[in-house]
C-alpha positions in Angstrom: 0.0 0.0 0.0 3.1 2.2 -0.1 2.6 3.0 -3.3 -0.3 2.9 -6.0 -1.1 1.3 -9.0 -0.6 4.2 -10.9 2.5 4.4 -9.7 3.2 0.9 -10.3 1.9 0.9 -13.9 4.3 4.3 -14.4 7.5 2.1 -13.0 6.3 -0.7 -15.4 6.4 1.8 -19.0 10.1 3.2 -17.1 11.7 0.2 -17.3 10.5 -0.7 -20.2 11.4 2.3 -22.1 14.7 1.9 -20.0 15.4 -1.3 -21.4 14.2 -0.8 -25.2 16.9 2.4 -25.1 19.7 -0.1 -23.6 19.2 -3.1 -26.1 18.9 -0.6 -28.8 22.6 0.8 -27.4 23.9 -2.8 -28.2 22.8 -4.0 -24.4 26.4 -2.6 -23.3 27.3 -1.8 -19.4 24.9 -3.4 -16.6 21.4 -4.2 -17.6 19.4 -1.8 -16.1 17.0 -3.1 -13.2 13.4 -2.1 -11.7 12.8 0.1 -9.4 12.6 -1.2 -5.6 9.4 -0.7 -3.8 9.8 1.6 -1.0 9.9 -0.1 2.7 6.7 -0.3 4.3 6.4 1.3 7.8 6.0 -2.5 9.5 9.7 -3.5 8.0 11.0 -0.2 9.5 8.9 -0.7 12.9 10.9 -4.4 13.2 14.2 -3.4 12.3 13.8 -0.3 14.8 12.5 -2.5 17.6 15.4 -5.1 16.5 17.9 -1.9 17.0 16.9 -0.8 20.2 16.3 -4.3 21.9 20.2 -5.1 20.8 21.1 -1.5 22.0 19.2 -2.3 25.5 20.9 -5.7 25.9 24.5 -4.3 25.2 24.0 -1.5 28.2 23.1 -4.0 30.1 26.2 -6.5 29.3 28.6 -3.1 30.2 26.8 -2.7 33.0 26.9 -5.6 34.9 30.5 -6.0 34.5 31.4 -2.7 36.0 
């Protein structure tokens, strides 16, 4: 839901016209790739929570050997 499917169907003709341009350029250099989809707000919520729980536990490591 990051995105719509408007936006989706725009990405879609990009990378098409992307890639018609680069075969018609002999296909040389890296082959061009889609875009990503942006990372949804659960994905960043985890890897926050992940961040801070690791963060907690390593205060608490220093701590307890002082």
């Amino acid at each position: 839901m990051a995105i719509t499917g408007e936006q989706e169907a725009l990405w879609g003709v990009e990378y098409a016209v992307i890639m018609s341009a680069w075969s018609a350029g002999g296909g040389k250099g890296k082959k061009p790739k889609p875009r990503d989809y942006p990372v949804g707000t659960a994905a960043e919520e985890a890897k926050r929570a992940r961040v801070l729980s690791q963060a907690k536990a390593f205060q608490a490591k220093r701590r307890s050997k002082t």
